[in-house]
N, C-alpha and C positions, 0 to 999 in steps of 0.2 A: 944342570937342569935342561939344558938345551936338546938332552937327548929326549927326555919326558916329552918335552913339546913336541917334538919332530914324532913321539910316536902318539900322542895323542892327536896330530893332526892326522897322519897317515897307516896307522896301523889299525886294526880292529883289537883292539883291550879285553883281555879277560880280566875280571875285578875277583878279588877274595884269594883265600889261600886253599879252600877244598879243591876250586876251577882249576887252580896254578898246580896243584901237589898232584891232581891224576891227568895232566897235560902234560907237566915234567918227567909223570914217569914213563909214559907214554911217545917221548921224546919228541913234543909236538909245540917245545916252544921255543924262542931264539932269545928271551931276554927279561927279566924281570926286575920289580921295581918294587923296595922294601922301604916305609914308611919310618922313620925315624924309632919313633915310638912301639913299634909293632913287638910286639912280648917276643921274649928271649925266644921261649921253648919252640914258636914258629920259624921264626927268624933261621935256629939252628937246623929242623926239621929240612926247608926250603934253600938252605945252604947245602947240606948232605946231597940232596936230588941232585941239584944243579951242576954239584963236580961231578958227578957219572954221567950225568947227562951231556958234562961240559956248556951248559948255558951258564952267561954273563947275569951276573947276579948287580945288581946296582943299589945301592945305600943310600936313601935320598936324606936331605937336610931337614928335610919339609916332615909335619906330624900329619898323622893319618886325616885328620879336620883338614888342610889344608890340602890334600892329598885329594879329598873326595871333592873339595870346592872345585879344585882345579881341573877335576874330571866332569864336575856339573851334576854332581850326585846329591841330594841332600842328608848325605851320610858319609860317616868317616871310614876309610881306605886304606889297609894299612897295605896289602897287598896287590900288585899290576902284574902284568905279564904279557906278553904275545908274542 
């Protein structure tokens, strides 16, 4: 989790998986962040990009609810990146 923290203080966050999936292909991200809960068929789409792309894909404990509180969203999250 520490890493989440460190980039929600200091990174500018893209939220969602459309933001994350034409930034990935684009090759314009260093690192993402996939909600516990986030459906398969994304999960796997955004895993595909990220080994081409070679970005660090990261599996959080946390469900998408918790995800967006922690981002200060009042909506669930299942998707991060930047």
């Amino acid at each position: 989790m520490s890493e989440l923290d460190e980039a929600l203080k200091e990174e500018k966050l893209i939220i969602g998986r459309d933001r994350t999936l034409k930034l990935l292909k684009n090759d314009k991200l260093k690192k993402i962040f996939i909600a516990s809960n986030c459906d398969e068929d994304v999960r796997e789409e955004i895993k595909k990009y990220a080994k081409i792309s070679k970005v660090e894909v990261i599996e959080l404990k946390i469900d998408n609810i918790e995800l967006g509180a922690m981002c200060k969203k009042p909506f669930a999250i299942s998707v991060l990146s930047y």
